[in-house]
C-alpha positions, 0 to 999 in steps of 0.5 A: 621390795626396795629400801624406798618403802622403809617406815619407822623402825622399832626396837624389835628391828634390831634382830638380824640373820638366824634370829631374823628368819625365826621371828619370821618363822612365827609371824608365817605361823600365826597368819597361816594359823598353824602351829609352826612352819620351817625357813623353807615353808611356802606361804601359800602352798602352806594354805595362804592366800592374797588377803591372809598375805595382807594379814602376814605383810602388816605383822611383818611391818608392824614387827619390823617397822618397813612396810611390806607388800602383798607382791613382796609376800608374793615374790619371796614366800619363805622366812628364809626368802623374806629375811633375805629381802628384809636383812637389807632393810632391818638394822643389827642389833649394833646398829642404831635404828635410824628412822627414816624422815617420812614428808608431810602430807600437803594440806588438803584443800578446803572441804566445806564437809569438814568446815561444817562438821561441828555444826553437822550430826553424827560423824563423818563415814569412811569412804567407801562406805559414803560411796556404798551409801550415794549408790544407794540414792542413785538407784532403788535406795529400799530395794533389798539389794543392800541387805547381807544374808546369811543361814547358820544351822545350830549345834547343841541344845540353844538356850533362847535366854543364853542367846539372846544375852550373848546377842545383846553383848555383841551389839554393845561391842561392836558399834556398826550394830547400833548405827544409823544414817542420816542425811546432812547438807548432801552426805551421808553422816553414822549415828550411833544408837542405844538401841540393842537390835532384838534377837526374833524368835521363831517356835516351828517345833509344832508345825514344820512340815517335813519339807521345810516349806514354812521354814524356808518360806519364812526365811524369803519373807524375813529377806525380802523386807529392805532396811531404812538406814535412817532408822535402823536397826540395820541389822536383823536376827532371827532364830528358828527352833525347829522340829527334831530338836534342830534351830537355825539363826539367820543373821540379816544386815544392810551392807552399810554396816556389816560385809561377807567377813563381819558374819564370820566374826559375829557367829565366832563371836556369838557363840563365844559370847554365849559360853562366856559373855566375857570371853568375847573381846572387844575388836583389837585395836591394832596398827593400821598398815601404812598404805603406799600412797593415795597418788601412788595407788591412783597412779597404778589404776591409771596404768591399769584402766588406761585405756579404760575397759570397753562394755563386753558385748554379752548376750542380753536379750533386753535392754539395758534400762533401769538399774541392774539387779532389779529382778534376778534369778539365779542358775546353781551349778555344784563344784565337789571337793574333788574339784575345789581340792584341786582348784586350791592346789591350782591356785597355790602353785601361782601363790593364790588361793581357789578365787585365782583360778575361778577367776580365771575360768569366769574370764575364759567364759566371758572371753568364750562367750563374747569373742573378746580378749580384754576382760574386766571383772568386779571384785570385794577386797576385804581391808580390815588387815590395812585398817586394824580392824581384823575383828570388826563388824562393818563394811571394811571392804574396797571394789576392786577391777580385776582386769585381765587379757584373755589371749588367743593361745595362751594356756591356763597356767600363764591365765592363772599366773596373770590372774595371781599377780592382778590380784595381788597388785589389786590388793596391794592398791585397794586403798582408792575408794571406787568412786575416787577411781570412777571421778579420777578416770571418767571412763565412758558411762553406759547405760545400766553398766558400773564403770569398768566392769561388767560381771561381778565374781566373789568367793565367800568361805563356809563359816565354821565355828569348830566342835560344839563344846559341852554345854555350848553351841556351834553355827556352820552356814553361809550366805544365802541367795537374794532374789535382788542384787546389784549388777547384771550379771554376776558369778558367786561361788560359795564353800560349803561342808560338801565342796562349793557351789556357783550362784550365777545371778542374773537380771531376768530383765536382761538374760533369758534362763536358757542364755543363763544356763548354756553360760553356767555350764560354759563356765562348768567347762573352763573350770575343767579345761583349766585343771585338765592340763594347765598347760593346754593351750586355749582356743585357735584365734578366731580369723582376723577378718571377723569383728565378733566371734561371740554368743557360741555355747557349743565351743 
């Protein structure tokens, strides 16, 4: 952190020395959502993580007026560390609080989008959504790969009419719920509806067999139907009663209006909505954190992605034609609380949550698999603490590369350790949109391949709601797995009530089944070498002479 990154200061600036670290005290405590911490608690080993870092990084530069970054959060994980980093930067309170000058950004170019955007539907859409939305038309725009799912079991005695009220409230609070896409002139423009999306309502308390069958097959039936972005509605509800007094709700939604967060927010909302239609706030507008630079933020991916990350010589079995996902199937493999505990405090040693590690794992297998060292996976970033947006439903999120250097020799802390820091620096610059990334950098296209990465890896949290309240609900679930997706490969890690589970998805066009469960259990293997000692040295380098060293199971 260096006084270059100074912004505005505010009035609560002008605290200063014990006063300082206390108000810091409090900040760590709301971000890690505890009830207090001490000057010497540390961020992470307290249960944070690289994005609720970026939650506690904006509260700071909202508090103090100087922007801070995830890294900074990172480097000094303590109030009293950070205090010490902020004292040189925070006015005293006999001070008078000078506001720095901050230049002007230089006109932008001429943009026809924006000349005409008066005589054009609708309004225009963020970036990263235009991006999601022009991946669309490039390949199957109706294939189902855009639809976000997500399987809630119920808590208490559901009142159809209470839910469907409560379901109702949350489509007029949050507008991403009401909105359409239409075509205008090439690009994508957001429409926003009246039209309340219905809540379904399914009565298999007669019928359900005692397998479930019907039930999960009239779950397959509800996913494999695509979404229109035209004409909406973009997302799609359906509750479930059940025989034994049980119920499930599954929350369907096309990807441009709704990521992995916003299901979170809609069950926490929903079943406050259903004890209070009242209760459940609109979104807070909050101060959107001062991004450090569209040019800054290209200037680091150049450094990164230079030169650009060669397509992974992975072990298809077809070629690669067609999009990527058309067909998939899906390898699952369970990781138990004893290991996902003690992959947490893994990650938590190197200032990171579990994804670090499992991060690191997928790179050892990749690097395993293939004999190459240079390994670049594709990553969410959920942004919502940048935008203001923490509590809004939509599609807030940034495709990141995570490129890291799977070194011969090295030992799983130092992979770990890279891991840590990529992510956070990848975090820190998520701003640039990818198809910015992708036109600022042109790297080399190949066939049925996203630019830079081959294999997508993501963690998504168990959604809980917490104790069923007298008279109330309660949802706990997650995501549920897609028979289309949209890369060949990916690695999907998802925390449930007993642990976590992997969901290796792969296009069965490309990958036979056993090639995908000798990776799945390759993967099973990293995961232990790197909590059996981190400080185990990887595998011997592989001779010089040999140009590939890949495609064996058996190491």
């Amino acid at each position: 952190m260096t006084s270059d990154t100074a912004l505005g200061l505010r009035d609560e600036a002008t605290v200063t020395g014990p006063d300082l670290t206390q108000r810091l005290c409090e900040l760590f405590a709301t971000a890690l959502e505890v009830d207090g911490v001490t000057a010497d608690t540390d961020f992470f080993v307290a249960g944070g993580h690289s994005l609720s870092a970026l939650d506690l990084a904006v509260a700071v530069e909202v508090a103090f007026g100087v922007r801070v970054r995830v890294r900074d959060i990172f480097d000094a994980a303590t109030p009293a560390l950070l205090a010490a980093q902020l004292a040189e930067l925070v006015p005293s309170a006999d001070e008078p609080a000078s506001v720095p000058s901050v230049p002007s950004a230089p006109s932008a170019p001429s943009d026809p989008r924006q000349q005409a955007a008066t005589a054009l539907p609708g309004t225009e859409v963020a970036e990263a959504t235009r991006w999601l939305w022009l991946e669309r038309q490039r390949g199957e725009g109706d294939s189902g790969a855009y639809t976000v799912p997500c399987l809630l079991d119920g808590e208490g005695a559901v009142d159809v009419g209470r839910l469907t009220a409560a379901w109702a409230v949350l489509a007029r609070r949050h507008p991403a719920l009401r909105t359409v896409f239409v075509e205008a002139q090439g690009e994508p423009r957001a429409l926003l509806t009246d039209d309340l999306p219905p809540l379904e309502v399914v009565d298999l308390r007669g019928d359900e067999d005692p397998g479930g069958t019907r039930f999960d097959s009239l779950v397959d039936e509800r996913l494999a139907v695509p979404f229109d972005p035209s004409t909406g509605p973009l997302t799609r509800t359906t509750l479930f009663l059940r025989a034994g007094a049980r119920w499930s709700l599954l929350l369907l939604a096309d990807h441009l209006v709704c990521d992995g967060r916003s299901l979170e927010i809609l069950a926490t909302q929903l079943v406050a909505a259903y004890a209070d239609p009242a209760a459940a706030a609109p979104p807070e507008d909050r101060p959107a954190h001062r991004p450090a630079g569209h040019e800054a933020a290209l200037g680091h991916w150049r450094d990164v992605l230079l030169p650009p990350p060669a397509p992974l010589p992975l072990p298809v079995s077809g070629p690669r034609t067609g999009r990527a996902g058309s067909a998939t199937a899906i390898v699952v493999r369970e990781i138990g609380p004893d290991v996902q505990r003690r992959l947490t405090l893994l990650g938590r040693r190197h200032h990171a949550g579990s994804f670090v590690p499992l991060a690191a794992a997928v790179a050892r297998t990749l690097a395993g698999i293939t004999g190459g060292t240079d390994i670049c996976l594709g990553t969410p970033v959920d942004r919502r603490a940048r935008l203001g947006a923490n509590d809004a439903v939509g599609f807030h999120v940034a495709t990141v590369p995570l490129r890291l250097e799977v070194r011969d020799g090295a030992t799983a802390d130092e992979l770990v350790r890279q891991a840590a820091r990529r992510t956070v620096d990848a975090v820190d610059h998520s701003e640039v949109p990818f198809d910015t990334l992708v036109a600022a950098r042109a790297p080399p296209r190949s066939p049925g391949r996203p630019p830079f990465f081959d294999v997508w890896v993501a963690l998504y949290p168990r959604i809980d709601t917490g104790p069923c309240a007298p008279d109330g609900i309660a949802l706990r679930g997650g995501p549920i797995p897609q028979r289309v997706g949209m890369f060949e490969l990916s690695f999907q890690f998802v925390e449930h009530a007993d642990g976590m589970r992997l969901w290796l998805q792969y296009d069965t066009e490309r990958y036979a089944a056993d090639t995908a469960e000798r990776i799945a259990r390759r993967l099973e293997d990293e995961v232990a070498r790197l909590l059996r000692d981190p400080a185990e040295p990887g595998p011997e380098a592989a001779p010089e002479h040999r140009a590939f060293g890949g495609f064996r199971f058996d190491a």
